[in-house]
MDAnalysis code that builds the backbone (N, CA, C; Angstrom):
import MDAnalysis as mda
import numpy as np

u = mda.Universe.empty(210, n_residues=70, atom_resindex=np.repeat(np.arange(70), 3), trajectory=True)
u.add_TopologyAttr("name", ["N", "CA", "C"] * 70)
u.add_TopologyAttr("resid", np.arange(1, 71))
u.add_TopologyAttr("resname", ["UNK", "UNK", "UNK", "UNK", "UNK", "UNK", "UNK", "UNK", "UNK", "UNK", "UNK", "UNK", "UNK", "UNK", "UNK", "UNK", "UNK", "UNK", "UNK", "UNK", "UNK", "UNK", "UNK", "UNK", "UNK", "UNK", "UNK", "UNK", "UNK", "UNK", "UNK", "UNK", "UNK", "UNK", "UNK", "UNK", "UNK", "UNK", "UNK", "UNK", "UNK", "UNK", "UNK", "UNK", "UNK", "UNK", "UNK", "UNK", "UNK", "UNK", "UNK", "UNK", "UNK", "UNK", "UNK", "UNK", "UNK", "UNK", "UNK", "UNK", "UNK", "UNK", "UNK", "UNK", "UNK", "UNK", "UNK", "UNK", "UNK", "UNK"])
u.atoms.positions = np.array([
    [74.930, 46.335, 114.864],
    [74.340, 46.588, 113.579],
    [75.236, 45.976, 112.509],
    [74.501, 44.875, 111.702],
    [75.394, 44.352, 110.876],
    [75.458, 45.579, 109.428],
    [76.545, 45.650, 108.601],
    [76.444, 46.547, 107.575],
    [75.559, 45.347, 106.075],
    [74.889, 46.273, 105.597],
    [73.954, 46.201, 104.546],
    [74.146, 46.433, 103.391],
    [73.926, 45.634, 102.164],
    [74.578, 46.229, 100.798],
    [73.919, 47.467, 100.478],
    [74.200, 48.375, 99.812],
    [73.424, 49.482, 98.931],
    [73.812, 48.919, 97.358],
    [72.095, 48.939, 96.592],
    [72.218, 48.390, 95.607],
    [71.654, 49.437, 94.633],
    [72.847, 49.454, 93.526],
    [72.001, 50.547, 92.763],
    [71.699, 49.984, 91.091],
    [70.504, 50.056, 91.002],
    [70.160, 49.835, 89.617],
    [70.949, 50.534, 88.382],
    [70.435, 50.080, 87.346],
    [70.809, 50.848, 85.804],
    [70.974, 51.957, 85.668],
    [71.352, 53.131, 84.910],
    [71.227, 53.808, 84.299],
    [70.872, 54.938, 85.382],
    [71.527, 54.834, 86.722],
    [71.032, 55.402, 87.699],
    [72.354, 56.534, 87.902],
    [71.436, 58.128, 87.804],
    [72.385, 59.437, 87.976],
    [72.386, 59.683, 89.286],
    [73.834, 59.945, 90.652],
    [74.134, 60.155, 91.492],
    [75.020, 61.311, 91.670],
    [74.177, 62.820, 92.201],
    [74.889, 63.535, 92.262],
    [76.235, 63.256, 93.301],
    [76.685, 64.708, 92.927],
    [78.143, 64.739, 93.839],
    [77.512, 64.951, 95.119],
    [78.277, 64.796, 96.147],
    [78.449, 65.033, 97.445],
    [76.917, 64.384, 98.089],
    [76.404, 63.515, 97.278],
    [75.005, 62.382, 97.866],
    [75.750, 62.076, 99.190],
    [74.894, 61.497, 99.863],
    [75.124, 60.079, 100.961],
    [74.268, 59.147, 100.736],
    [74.083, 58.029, 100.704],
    [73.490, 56.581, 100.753],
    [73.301, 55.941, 101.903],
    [72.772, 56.083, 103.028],
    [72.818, 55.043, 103.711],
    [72.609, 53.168, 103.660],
    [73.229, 52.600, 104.537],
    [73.952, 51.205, 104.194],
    [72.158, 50.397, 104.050],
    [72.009, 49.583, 102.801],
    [70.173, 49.172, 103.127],
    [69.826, 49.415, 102.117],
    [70.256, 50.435, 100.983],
    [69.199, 51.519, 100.517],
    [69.409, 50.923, 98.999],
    [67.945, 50.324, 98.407],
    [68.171, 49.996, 97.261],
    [67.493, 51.069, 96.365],
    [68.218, 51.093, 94.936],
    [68.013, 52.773, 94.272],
    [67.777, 51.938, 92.655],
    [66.291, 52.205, 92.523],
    [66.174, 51.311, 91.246],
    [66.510, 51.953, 89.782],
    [65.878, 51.044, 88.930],
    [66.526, 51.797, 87.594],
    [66.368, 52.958, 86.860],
    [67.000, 53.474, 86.444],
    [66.585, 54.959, 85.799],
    [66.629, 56.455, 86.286],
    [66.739, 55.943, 88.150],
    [66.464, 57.126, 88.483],
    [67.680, 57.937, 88.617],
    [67.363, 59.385, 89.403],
    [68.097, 60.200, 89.648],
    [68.048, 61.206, 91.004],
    [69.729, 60.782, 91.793],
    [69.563, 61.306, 93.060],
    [70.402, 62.881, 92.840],
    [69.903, 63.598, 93.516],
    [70.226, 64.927, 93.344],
    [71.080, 65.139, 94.293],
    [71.969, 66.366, 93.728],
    [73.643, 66.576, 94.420],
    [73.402, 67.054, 96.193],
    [73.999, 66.316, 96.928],
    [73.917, 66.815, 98.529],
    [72.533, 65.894, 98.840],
    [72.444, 65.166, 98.303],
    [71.090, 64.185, 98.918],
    [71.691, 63.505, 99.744],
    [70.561, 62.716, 100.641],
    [71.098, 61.870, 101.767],
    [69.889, 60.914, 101.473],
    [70.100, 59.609, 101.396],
    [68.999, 59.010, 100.877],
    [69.294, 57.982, 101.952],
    [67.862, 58.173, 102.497],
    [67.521, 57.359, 103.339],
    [66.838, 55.908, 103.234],
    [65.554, 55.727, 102.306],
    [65.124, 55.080, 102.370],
    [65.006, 54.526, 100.626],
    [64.657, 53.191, 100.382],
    [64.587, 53.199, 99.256],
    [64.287, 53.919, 97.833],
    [64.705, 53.710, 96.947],
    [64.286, 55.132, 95.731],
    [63.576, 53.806, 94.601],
    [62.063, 54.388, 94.172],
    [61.721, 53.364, 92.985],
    [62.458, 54.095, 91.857],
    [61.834, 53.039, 90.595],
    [62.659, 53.305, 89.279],
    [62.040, 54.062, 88.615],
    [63.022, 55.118, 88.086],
    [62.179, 55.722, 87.066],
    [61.468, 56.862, 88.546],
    [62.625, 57.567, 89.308],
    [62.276, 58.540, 89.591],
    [62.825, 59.238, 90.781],
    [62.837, 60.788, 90.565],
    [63.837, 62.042, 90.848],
    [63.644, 62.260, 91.867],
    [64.583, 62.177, 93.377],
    [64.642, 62.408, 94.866],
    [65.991, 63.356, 94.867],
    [65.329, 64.347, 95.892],
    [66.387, 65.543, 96.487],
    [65.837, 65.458, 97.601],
    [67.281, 65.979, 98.524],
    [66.778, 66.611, 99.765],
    [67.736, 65.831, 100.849],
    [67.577, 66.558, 102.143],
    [67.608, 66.120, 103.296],
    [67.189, 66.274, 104.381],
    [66.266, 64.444, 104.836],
    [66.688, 63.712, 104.012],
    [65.853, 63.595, 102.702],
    [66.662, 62.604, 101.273],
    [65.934, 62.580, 100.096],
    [64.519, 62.459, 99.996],
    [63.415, 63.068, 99.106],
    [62.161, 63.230, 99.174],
    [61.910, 62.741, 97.574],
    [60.941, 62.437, 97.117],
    [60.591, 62.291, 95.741],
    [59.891, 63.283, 95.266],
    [60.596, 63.704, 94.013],
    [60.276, 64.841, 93.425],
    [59.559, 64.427, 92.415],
    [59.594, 63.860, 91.331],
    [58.407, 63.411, 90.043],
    [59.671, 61.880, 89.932],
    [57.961, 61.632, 88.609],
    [59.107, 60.120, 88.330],
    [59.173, 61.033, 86.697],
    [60.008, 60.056, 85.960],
    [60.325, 60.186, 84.593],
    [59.533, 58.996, 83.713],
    [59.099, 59.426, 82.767],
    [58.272, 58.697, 81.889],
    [58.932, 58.473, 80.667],
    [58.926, 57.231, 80.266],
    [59.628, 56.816, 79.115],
    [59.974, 57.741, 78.105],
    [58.501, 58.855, 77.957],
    [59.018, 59.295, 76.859],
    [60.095, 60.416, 77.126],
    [60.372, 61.056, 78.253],
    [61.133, 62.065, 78.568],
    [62.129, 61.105, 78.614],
    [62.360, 60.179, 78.999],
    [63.867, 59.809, 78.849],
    [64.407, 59.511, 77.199],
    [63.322, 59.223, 76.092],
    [63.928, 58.845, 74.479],
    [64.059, 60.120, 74.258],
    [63.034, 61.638, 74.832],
    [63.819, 62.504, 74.591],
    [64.948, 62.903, 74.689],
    [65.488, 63.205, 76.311],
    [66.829, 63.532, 76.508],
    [67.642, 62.268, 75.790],
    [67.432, 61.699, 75.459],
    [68.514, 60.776, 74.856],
    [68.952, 60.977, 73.155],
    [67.449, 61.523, 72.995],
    [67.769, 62.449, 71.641],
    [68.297, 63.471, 71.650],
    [68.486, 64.391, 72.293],
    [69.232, 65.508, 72.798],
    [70.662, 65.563, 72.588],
])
């Protein structure tokens, strides 16, 4: 098994104690939740927990100009 980059987009929140497996591209915006194990790719612009990681909602522009107003 050759090893694989893990690529992570922008603005992308990674809890503590995650795992990533080697492959796994994690696009922009999103957010992996603490003790995740992310298996398979994550789109942008949206919230995975679990093990292994599952998709929980995506985030919509405007919730993110909110929290940014915050």
């Amino acid at each position: 098994m050759l090893p694989a980059p893990i690529v992570v987009g922008r603005n992308v929140w990674i809890g503590s104690n995650s795992t990533i497996l080697q492959g796994v591209t994690i696009g922009d915006n999103s957010i992996i939740a603490a003790g995740s194990v992310v298996t398979k790719d994550v789109p942008a612009n949206a919230i995975v927990a679990g093990v292994p990681a599952r998709f929980i909602r995506s985030i919509s522009p405007e919730e993110e100009k909110q929290q940014k107003q915050a």
